[in-house]
C-alpha positions as CSV (number, residue, x, y, z in Angstrom):
1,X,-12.5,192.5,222.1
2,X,-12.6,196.3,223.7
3,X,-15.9,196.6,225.1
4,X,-16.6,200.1,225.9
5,X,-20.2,200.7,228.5
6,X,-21.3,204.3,228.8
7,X,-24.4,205.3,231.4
8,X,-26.5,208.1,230.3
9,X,-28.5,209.2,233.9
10,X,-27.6,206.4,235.3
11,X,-24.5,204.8,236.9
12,X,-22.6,201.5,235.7
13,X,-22.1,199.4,238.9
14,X,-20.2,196.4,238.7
15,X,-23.2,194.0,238.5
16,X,-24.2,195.6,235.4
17,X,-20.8,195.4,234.1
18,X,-21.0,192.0,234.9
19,X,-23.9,191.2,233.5
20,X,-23.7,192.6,230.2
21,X,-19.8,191.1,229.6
22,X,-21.4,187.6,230.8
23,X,-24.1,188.0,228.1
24,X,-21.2,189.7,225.5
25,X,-19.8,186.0,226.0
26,X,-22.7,183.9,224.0
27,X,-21.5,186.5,221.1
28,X,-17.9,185.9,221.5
29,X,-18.7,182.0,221.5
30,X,-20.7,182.2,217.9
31,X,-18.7,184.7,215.9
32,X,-15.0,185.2,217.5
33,X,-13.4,188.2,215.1
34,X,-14.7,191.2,217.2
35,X,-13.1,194.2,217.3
36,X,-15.2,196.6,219.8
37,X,-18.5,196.8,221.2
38,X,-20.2,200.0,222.1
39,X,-22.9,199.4,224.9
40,X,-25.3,202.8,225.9
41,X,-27.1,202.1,228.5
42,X,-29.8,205.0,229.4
43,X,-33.1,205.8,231.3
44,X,-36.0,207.6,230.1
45,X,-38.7,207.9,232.8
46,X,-39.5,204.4,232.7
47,X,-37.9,203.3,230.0
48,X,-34.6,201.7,230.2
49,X,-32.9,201.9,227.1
50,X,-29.8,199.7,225.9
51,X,-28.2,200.7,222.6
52,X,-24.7,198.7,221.1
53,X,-22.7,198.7,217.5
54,X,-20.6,195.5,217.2
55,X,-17.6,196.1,215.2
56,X,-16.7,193.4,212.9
57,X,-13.9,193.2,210.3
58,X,-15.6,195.1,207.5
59,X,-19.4,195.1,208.9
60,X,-20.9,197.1,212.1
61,X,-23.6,195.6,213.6
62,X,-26.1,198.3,215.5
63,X,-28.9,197.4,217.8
64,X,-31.7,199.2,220.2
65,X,-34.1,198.0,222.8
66,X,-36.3,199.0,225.5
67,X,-38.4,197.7,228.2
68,X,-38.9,198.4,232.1
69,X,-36.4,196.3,233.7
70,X,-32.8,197.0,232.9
71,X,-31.7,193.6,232.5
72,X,-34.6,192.3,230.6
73,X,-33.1,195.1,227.9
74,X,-30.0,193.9,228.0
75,X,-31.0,190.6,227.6
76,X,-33.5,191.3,224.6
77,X,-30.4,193.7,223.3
78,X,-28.1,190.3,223.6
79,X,-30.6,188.2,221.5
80,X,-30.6,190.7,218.8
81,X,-27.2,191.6,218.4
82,X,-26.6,187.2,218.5
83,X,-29.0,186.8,215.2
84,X,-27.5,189.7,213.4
85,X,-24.2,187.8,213.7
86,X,-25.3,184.7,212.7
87,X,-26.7,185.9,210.1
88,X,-23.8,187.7,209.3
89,X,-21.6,184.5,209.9
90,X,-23.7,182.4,207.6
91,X,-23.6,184.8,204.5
92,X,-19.6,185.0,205.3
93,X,-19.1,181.0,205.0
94,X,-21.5,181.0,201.9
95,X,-20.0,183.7,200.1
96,X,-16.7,181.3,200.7
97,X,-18.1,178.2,199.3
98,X,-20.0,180.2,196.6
99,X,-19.7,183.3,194.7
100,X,-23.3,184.7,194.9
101,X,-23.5,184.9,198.2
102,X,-26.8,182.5,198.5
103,X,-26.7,178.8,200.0
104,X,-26.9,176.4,197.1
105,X,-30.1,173.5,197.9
106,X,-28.2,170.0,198.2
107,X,-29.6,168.1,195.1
């Protein structure tokens, strides 16, 4: 996984670096055929703004929060990107064991 962190107005220190390749982890644990991820990280203000596209094979995956604190974007940024790719993940292995794409209800 090439994980590529850009700072608009702001500058990436190592604890951010850190931080956001700890939390790329939970994603890399769930879903393991990344190819790239594209974090922005900028500040407006008072708004701290995180923005990342996930590459997958065949799918990008783009996501955008907001809030206050730095991290607390990051980490709400995290959570989204996680239940796109699950969700992504679960219409994969149904499309595998079915050919419309929907779970089929255990009878």
């Amino acid at each position: 996984m090439n994980l590529n962190l850009t700072g608009r107005h702001l500058e990436i220190t190592p604890a951010i670096r850190e931080h956001v390749t700890a939390k790329l982890e939970k994603i890399t644990r769930h879903f393991d055929n990344v190819i790239d991820v594209n974090v922005i990280l900028s500040v407006d203000k008072l708004q701290q703004k995180a923005e990342a596209s996930l590459h997958l094979s065949g799918k990008t995956i783009v996501a955008e929060t907001s809030d206050e604190n730095l991290y607390a974007a990051i980490d709400a940024l995290i959570e989204s990107l996680d239940r796109q790719v699950l969700k992504h993940k679960e219409k994969n292995t149904a499309r595998r064991h079915d050919d419309s794409g929907k779970h089929v209800a255990a009878e």
